[in-house]
LUMKOL-70869 format. One line per 4 residues: number of its first residue (from 1); their letters; for each residue x, y negated, z of C-alpha. Coordinates in Angstrom, 1 decimal. Layout:
<rs>
NUM = a = X:Y:Z ~ ...
</rs>
This chain:
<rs>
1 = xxxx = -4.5:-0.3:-7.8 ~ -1.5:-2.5:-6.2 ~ -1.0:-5.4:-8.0 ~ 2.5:-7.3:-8.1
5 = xxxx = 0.5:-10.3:-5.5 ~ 0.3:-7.5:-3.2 ~ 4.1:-7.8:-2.5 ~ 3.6:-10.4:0.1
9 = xxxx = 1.5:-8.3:2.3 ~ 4.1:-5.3:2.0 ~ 7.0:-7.8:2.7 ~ 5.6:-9.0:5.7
13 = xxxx = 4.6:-5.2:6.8 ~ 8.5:-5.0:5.7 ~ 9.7:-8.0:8.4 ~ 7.9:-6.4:10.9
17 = xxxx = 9.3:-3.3:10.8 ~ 12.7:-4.9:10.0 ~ 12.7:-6.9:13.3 ~ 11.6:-4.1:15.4
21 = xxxx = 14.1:-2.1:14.5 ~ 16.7:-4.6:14.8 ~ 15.7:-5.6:18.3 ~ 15.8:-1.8:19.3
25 = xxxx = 19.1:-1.3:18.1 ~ 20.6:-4.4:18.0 ~ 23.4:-3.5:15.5 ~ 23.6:-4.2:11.5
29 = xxxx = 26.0:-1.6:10.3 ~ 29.1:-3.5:8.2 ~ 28.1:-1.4:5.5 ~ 24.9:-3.7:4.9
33 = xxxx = 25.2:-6.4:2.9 ~ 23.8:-9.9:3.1 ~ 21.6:-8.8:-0.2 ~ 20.4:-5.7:1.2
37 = xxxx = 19.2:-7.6:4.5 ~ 17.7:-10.8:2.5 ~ 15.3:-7.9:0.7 ~ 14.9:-6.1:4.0
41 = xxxx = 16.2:-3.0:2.5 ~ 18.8:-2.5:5.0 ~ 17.6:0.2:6.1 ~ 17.0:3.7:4.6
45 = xxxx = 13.7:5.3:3.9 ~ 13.6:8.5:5.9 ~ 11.2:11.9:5.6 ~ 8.8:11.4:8.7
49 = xxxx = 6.8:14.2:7.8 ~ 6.7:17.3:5.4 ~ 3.3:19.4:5.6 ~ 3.0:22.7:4.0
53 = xxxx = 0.2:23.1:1.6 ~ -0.8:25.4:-1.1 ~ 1.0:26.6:-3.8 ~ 2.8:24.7:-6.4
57 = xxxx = 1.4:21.2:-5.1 ~ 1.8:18.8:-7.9 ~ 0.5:15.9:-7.5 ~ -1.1:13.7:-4.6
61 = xxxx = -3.6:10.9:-4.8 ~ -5.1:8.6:-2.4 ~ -8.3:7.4:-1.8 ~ -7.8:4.6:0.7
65 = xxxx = -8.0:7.2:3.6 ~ -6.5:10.8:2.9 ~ -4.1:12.1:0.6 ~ -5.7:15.0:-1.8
69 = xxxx = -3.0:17.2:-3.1 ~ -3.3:19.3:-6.3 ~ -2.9:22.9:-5.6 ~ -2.2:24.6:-9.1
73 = xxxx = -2.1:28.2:-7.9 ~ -4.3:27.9:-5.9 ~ -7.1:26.6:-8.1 ~ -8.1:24.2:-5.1
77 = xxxx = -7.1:20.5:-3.7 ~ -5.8:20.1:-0.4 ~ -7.6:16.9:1.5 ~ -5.3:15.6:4.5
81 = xxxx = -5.5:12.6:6.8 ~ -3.2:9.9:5.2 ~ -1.8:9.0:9.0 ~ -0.7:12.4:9.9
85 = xxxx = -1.5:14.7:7.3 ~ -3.9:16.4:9.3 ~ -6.3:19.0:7.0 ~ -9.3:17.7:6.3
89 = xxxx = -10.4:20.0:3.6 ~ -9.2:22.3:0.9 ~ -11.8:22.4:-2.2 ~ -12.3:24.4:-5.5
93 = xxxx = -12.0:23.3:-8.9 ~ -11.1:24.9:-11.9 ~ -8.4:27.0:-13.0 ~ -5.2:26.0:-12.5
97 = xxxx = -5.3:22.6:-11.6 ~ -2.9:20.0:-12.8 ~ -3.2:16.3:-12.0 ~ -5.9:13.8:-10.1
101 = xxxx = -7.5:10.5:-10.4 ~ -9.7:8.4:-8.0 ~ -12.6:6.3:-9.2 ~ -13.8:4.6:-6.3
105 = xxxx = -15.8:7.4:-4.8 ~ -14.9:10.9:-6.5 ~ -11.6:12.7:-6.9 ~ -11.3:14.0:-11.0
109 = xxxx = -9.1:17.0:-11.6 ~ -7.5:18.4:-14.8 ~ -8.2:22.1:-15.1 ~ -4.9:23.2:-17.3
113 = xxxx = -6.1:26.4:-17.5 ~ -10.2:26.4:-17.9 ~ -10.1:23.0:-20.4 ~ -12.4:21.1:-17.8
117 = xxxx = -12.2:18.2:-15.3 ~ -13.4:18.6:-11.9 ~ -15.4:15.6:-9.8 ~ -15.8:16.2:-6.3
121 = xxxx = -17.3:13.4:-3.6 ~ -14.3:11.9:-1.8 ~ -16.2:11.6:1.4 ~ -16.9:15.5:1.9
125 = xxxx = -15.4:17.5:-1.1 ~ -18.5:18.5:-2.6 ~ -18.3:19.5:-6.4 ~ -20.6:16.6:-8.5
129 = xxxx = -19.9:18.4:-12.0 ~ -17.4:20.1:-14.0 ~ -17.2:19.1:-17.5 ~ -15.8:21.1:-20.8
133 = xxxx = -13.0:18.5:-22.5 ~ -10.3:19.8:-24.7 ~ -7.4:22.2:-24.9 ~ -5.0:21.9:-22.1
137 = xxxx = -6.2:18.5:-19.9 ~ -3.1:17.3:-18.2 ~ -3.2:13.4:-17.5 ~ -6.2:11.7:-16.4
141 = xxxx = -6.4:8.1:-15.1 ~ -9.7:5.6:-14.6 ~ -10.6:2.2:-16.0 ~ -13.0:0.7:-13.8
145 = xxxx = -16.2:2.3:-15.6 ~ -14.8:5.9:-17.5 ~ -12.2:8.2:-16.7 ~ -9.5:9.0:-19.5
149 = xxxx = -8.4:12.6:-20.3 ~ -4.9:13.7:-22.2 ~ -5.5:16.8:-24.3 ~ -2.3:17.9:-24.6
153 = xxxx = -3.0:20.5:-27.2 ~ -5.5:18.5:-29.0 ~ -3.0:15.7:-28.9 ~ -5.8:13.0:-28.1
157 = xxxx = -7.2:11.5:-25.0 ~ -11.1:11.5:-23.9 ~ -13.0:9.1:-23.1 ~ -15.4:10.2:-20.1
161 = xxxx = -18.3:8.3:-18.5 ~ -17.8:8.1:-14.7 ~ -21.2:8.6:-13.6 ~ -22.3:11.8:-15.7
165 = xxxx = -19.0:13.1:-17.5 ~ -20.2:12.2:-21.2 ~ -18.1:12.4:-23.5 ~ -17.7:9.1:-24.8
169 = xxxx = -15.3:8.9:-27.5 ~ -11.9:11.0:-29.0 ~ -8.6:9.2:-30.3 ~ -5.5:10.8:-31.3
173 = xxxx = -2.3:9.8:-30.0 ~ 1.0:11.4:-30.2 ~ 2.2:14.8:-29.2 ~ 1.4:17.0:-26.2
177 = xxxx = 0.3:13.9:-24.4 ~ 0.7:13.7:-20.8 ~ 0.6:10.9:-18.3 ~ -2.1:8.4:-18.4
181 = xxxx = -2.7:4.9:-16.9 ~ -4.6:2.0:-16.6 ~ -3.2:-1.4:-17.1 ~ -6.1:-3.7:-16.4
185 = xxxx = -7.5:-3.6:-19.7 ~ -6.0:-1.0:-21.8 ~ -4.5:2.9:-21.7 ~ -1.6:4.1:-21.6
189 = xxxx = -0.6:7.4:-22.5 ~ 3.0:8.9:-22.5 ~ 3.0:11.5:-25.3 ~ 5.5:14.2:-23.9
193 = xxxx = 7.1:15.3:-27.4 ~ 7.2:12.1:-29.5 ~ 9.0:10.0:-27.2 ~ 6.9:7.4:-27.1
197 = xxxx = 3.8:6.2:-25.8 ~ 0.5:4.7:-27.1 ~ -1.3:1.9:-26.2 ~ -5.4:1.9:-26.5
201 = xxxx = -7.5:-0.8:-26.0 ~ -9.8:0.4:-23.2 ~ -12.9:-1.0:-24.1 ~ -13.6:1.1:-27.5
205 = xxxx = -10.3:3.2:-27.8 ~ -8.5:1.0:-30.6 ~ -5.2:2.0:-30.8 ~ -2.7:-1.0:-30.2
209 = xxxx = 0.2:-0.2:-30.6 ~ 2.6:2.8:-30.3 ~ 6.5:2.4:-29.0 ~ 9.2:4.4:-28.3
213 = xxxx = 10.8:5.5:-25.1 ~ 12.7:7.8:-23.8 ~ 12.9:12.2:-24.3 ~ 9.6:13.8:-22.8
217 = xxxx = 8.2:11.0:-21.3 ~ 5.9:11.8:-18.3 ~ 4.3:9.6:-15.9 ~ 3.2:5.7:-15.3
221 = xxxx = 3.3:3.1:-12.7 ~ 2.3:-0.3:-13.5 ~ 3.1:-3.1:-11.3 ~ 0.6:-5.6:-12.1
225 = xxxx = 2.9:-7.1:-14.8 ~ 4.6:-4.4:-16.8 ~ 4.4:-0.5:-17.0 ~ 6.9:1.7:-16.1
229 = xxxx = 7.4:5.9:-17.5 ~ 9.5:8.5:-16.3 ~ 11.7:10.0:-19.2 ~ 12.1:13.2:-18.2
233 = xxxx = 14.7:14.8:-20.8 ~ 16.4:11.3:-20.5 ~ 16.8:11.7:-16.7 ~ 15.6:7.6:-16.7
237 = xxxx = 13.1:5.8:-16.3 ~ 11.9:2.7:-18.7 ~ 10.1:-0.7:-17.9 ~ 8.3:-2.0:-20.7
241 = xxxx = 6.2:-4.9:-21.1 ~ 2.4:-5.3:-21.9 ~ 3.4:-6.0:-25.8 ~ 5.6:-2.5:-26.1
245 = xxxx = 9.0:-4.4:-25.4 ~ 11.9:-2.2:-23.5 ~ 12.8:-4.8:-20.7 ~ 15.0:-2.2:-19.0
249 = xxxx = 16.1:0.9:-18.9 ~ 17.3:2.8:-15.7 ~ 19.2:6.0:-14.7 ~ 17.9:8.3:-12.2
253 = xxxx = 18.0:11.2:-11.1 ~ 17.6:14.6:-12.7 ~ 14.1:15.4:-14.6 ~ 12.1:12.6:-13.5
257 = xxxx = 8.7:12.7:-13.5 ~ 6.0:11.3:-11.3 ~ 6.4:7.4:-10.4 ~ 4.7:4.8:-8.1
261 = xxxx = 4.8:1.3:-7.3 ~ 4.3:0.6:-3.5 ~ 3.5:-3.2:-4.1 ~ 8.0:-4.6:-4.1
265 = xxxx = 9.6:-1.5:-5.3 ~ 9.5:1.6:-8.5 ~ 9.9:5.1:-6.6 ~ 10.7:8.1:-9.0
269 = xxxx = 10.3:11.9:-8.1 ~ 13.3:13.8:-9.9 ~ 12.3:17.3:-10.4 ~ 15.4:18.8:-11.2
273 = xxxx = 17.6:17.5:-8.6 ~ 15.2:17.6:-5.6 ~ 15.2:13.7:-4.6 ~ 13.4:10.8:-5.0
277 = xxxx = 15.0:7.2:-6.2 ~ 13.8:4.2:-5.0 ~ 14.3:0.7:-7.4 ~ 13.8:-2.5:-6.6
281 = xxxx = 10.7:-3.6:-9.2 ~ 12.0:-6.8:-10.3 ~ 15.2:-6.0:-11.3 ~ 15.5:-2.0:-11.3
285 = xxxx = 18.4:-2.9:-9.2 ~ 19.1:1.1:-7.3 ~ 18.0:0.7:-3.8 ~ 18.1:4.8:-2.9
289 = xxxx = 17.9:8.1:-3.5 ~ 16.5:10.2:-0.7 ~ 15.8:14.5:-0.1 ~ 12.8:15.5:-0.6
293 = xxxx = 11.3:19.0:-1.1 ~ 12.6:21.8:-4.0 ~ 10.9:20.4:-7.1 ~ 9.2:17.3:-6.3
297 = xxxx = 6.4:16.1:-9.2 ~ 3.9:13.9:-8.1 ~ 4.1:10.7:-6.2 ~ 1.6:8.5:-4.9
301 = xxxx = 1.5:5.3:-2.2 ~ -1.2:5.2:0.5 ~ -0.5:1.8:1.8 ~ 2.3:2.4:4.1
305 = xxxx = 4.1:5.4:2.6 ~ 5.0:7.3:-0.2 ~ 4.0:10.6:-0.6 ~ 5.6:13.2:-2.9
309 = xxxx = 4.1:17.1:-4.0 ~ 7.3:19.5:-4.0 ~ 6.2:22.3:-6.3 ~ 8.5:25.0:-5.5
313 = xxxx = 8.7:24.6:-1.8 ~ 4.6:24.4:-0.8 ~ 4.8:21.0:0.8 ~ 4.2:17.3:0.6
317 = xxx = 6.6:15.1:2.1 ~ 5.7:11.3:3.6 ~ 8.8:8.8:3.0
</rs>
């Protein structure tokens, strides 16, 4: 997971490709200003790539190597080569396929429509157990030693052991809850119809806390300091602290749902209005919003991009 100390690697990755790109063109348009160049976001983030996949992709997830993209028609994940999205792979699971963690060494799939979670082997794709959880699995993150399971029906998350898929321990949250993440020590999970989220202590489940948010919160990033959710009805999308406190709220675009943190900046996939908006993380200052594919969900970081699932239009794009 990138932590906020990552941010010195990515802003020298950042010089580099800032000076390059100066030297080849030798011109900074008037329209940058002195702000824009001191953070080295002068520049805009352009769509180097689009690959078609399956259908309705919604959500990648790296695994330090290739991108696997969640096929929900399909019933399948799509492996592809992180540096040029070349197919490595494409891999059963279960029935209508929603959303994808990495542990280490196994991609985890929600099966929306079967009530199971998938494990295959990152390395080659092979299937290393399905497991039965409850009604309607949609979020699913991991904690260093279990994998976490929304229930969106059951409105409770599940506990998993990583190794076997044992069921480990139940607690209710809120309603039809969705996204779930990891903050280093405790869960978070976004509960799509109570607009708010819950906090569980990660070690035996105890709830900490629960605090409100925006309408239909989604998804999670956290930056090594605070977590951030996508408000989906509210078309924002919130940064709150460890404790539960609002430290900012922040307009973008039209049904936002799946967010990342690429180790200096918050990027947001807006569903409704086919772009993705990229903040700066320590402010939430608006940095961009850029085209991506018809319906974009899912959005994960590989190191050196951002990659985004576009549900209606069968592709992933690479910012």
């Amino acid at each position: 997971m990138p932590m906020r100390s990552s941010g010195c690697a990515m802003r020298n990755m950042l010089a580099t490709t800032l000076t390059v790109a100066w030297l080849s063109t030798g011109v900074i348009a008037a329209s940058d200003n002195p702000n824009q160049i001191a953070i080295l976001h002068w520049y805009a983030a352009n769509q180097s790539a689009a690959f078609a996949v399956g259908h309705v992709p919604t959500q990648p997830v790296f695994d330090g190597s290739s991108i696997w993209v969640v096929e929900s028609t399909d019933n399948d994940v799509r492996k592809l080569r992180a540096s040029d999205g070349a197919l490595l792979g494409t891999f059963p699971v279960g029935l209508h396929p929603l959303k994808a963690a990495f542990d280490g060494a196994n991609i985890w799939v929600t099966n929306t429509g079967d009530n199971t979670v998938t494990k295959l082997r990152a390395s080659d794709g092979v299937v290393q157990g399905t497991f039965t959880v409850g009604n309607q699995p949609l979020g699913i993150a991991f904690d260093g030693s279990n994998i976490w399971v929304a229930d969106g029906q059951d409105n409770n998350v599940k506990k998993l052991r990583v190794s076997d898929g044992t069921i480990v321990g139940t607690f209710p949250v809120g309603t039809l809850p969705d996204g779930v993440a990891f903050d280093g020590s405790s869960i978070w999970v976004a509960n799509h119809n109570s607009a708010n989220v819950t906090k569980l202590r990660a070690s035996d489940g105890f709830r900490l806390g629960t605090f409100p948010v925006g309408v239909q919160p989604g998804e999670f990033a956290f930056d090594g300091t605070n977590m951030w959710v996508s408000n989906f009805g509210s078309n924002t999308v919130m940064e709150l602290s460890l404790s539960g406190g609002v430290l900012g709220t922040f307009t973008v675009g039209s049904g936002p749902v799946g967010v990342a943190f690429d180790g200096t900046n918050i990027w947001v996939a807006n569903e409704m209005s086919n772009s993705v908006t990229e903040l700066l993380d320590s402010t939430g200052a608006l940095l961009g919003t850029f085209n991506a594919g018809s319906a974009p969900e899912g959005v994960a970081f590989d190191g050196a991009n951002i990659w985004v699932a576009n549900t209606s239009s069968n592709t992933v794009s690479k910012l």
